[in-house]
C-alpha positions, 0 to 999 in steps of 0.5 A: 454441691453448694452448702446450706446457708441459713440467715439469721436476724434479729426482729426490730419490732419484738423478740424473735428472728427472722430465718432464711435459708435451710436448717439441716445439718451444716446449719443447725449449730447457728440455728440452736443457738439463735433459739437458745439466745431467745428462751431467756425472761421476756415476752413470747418469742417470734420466728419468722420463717417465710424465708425458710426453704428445708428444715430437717427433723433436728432443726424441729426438735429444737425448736420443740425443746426452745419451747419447752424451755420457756417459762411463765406461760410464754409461747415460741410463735411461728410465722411463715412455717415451712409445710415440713416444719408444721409436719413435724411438730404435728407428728411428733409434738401435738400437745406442746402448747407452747408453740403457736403455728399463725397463718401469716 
């Protein structure tokens, strides 16, 4: 059994990350901290998550709880989303507005 990998990357064009890989349970330290290194001042934070193959329900919940954590009206906008990320958040998290799901 091979072991999840989960790539991060800064974003050159704005704040945010481009992700790759799975986000499960081997992988959600990096990916907490990814999000957590982002919900700092600044302008809205942007995943790009094409490159995005699983994430599980933890890996949702903080990217629910990174959104929650911004201030001044920012938002966490995902582009790419995995079908069972926006599953999740749809499910568990309908009203968090801090989130924006973009068709590209």
């Amino acid at each position: 059994m091979t072991a999840a990998v989960l790539e991060l990357l800064p974003l050159t064009d704005r704040m945010g990350v481009r992700a790759a890989g799975e986000v499960c349970l081997t992988t959600r330290a990096s990916w907490e901290r990814a999000l957590g290194a982002l919900v700092g001042p600044g302008d809205d934070v942007h995943l790009e998550l094409s490159g995005v193959t699983y994430v599980d329900v933890a890996g949702a919940s903080a990217v629910a709880a990174a959104a929650t954590r911004l201030e001044g009206g920012r938002r966490l906008v995902l582009h790419g989303t995995p079908p069972q990320l926006r599953l999740a958040l749809d499910a568990f998290w309908p009203g968090l507005t801090a989130i924006e799901v973009t068709l590209s």
